[in-house]
Structures are given as C-alpha cells and as structure tokens.
N, C-alpha and C positions, 0 to 999 in steps of 0.2 A: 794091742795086736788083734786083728782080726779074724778068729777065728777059720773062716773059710782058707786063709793062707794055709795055714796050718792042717786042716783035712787035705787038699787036695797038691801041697807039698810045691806050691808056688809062690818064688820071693814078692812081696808087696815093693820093691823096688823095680823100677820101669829098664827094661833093654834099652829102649832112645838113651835115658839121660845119663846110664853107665856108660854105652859106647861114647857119645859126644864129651864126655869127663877125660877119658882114655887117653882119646884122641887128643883136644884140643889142653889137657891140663893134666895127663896121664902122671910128667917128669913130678908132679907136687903132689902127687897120690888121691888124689880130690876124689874118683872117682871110688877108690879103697873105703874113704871118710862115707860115700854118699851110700856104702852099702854096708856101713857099721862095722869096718876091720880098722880099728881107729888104731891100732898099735903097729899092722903095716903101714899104716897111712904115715902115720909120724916119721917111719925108716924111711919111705919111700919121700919122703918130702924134707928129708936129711943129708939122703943121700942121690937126689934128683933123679929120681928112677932107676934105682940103679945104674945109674948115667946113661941110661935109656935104653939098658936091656930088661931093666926089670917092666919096665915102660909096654916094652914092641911084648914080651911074654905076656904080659895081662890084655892086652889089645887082642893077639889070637885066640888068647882063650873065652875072652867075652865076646867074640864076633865068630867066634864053632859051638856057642853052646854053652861053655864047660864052665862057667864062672857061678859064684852064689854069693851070698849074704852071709853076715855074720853067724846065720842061725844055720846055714848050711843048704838053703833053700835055689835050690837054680835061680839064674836069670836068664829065659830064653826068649829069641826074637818070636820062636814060633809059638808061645805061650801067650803075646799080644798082637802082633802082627800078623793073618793066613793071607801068605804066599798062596794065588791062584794058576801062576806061570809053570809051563814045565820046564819053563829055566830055574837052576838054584840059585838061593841069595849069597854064598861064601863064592862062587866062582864070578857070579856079577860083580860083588865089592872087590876082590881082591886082582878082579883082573882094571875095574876103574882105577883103584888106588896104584896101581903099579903101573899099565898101560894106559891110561884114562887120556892124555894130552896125543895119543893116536885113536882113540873111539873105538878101542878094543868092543869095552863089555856092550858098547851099543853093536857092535856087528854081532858080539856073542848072541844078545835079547831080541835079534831081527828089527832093529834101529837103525835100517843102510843109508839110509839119507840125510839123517842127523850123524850118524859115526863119519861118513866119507865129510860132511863139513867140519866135525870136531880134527878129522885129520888133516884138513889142510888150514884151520887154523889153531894146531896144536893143543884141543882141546879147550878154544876163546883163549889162550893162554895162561890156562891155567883154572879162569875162574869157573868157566862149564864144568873142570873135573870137581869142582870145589861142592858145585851145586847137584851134579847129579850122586857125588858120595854122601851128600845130605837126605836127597829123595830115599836112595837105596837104604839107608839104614831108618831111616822111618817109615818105609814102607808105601812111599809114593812112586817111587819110580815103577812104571809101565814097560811093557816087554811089547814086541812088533805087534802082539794081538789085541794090545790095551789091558793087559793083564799082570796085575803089582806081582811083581816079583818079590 
C-alpha cells in the first residue's frame, strides 16, 4: 500500500472504474469486489443486488461522494477528476441518466444545439445518452464554454 494513500486519506481505487462496475455489473457486486468489501460482494452477488435496490443505493452513494474502500478511505470523482464548469457534475449525470433521450443535461451545460438535436432524435435513441453518461463520469464531457464538467 502506498504510503501517500494513507497520509492524505485517499482510496487508491479509481471513481471511473467503481461507477462503471455499479452501473454496468452493480446486481453481481463487482464493483464492492474492486474496492475490497469481498463479504458484501459475496451477498450482493447472492442475492443480485439486493434485487437491485441494494444496486441503485450504492450507485447514489458512489456518484455524491460518499462511498470507500475497504480501509474506509473515500472514493471521490473530485479527488481525480477537477471539474472547471460552473455547472455541477451530480445534476449533469442524474439529469442525463433520467432525462438524457430529451437532452435535458445538454440544455442544463449550455449544449442548445446538440440538446434540441438529442431531442428530436430522442437522445440517437438511446445511444447518445449511453455515450455522453460515459464522458460525464470520466470527466470528458464539456459544458457550452468547453469546460469539463
């Protein structure tokens, strides 16, 4: 273990690859496994996420913040990703993932021209929302002023 983790009280486990676990293989606890809670992982992968509440609970709380490592250490977006937008990143993701096939969060980020085309072709159908909730949680997605949200 790395010493520096440990002074300055940040998980050596990456924000990307816990949210992308969550999300894409949350119901089989994978992402519990990838940050050393191997005995929830086991439940969670028993009992298929809670049948998917225990799932969508650990997806909020890894995408506000509030989630750690087995040692107790956060895992935070903004401990590797700096956000330079005066838009926030939890209302950009959560208004893509739930509005995103209307080009909500691109109206929210000053994105009018891209959002009015995500809306009339229901966000590419699906796969535009697919790709800009990949940018946003890695930190490439751009806000109207060219600035990562």
């Amino acid at each position: 273990m790395n010493s520096n983790h440990r002074l300055n009280n940040h998980s050596d486990k990456g924000f990307v690859p816990t949210a992308l676990l969550v999300i894409f293989l949350g119901t089989l606890g994978f992402h519990r496994f990838y940050v050393g809670k191997y005995i929830t992982g086991i439940l969670m992968l028993f009992t298929l996420g809670g049948f998917g509440i225990w799932q969508l609970i650990d997806y909020i709380i890894i995408l506000t913040d509030g989630f750690s490592d087995s040692e107790g250490r956060p895992i935070r977006r903004a401990d590797q990703i700096q956000s330079q937008s005066s838009k926030d990143f939890i209302p950009t993701f959560f208004l893509c993932s739930f509005l995103g096939i209307f080009g909500i969060h691109r109206f929210y980020t000053g994105n009018f021209l891209s959002a009015i085309l995500m809306l009339l072709t229901l966000g590419g159908l699906g796969i535009w929302v697919l790709i800009d909730t990949l940018m946003i949680l890695t930190g490439g997605y751009k806000d109207g002023e060219g600035l990562t949200v």
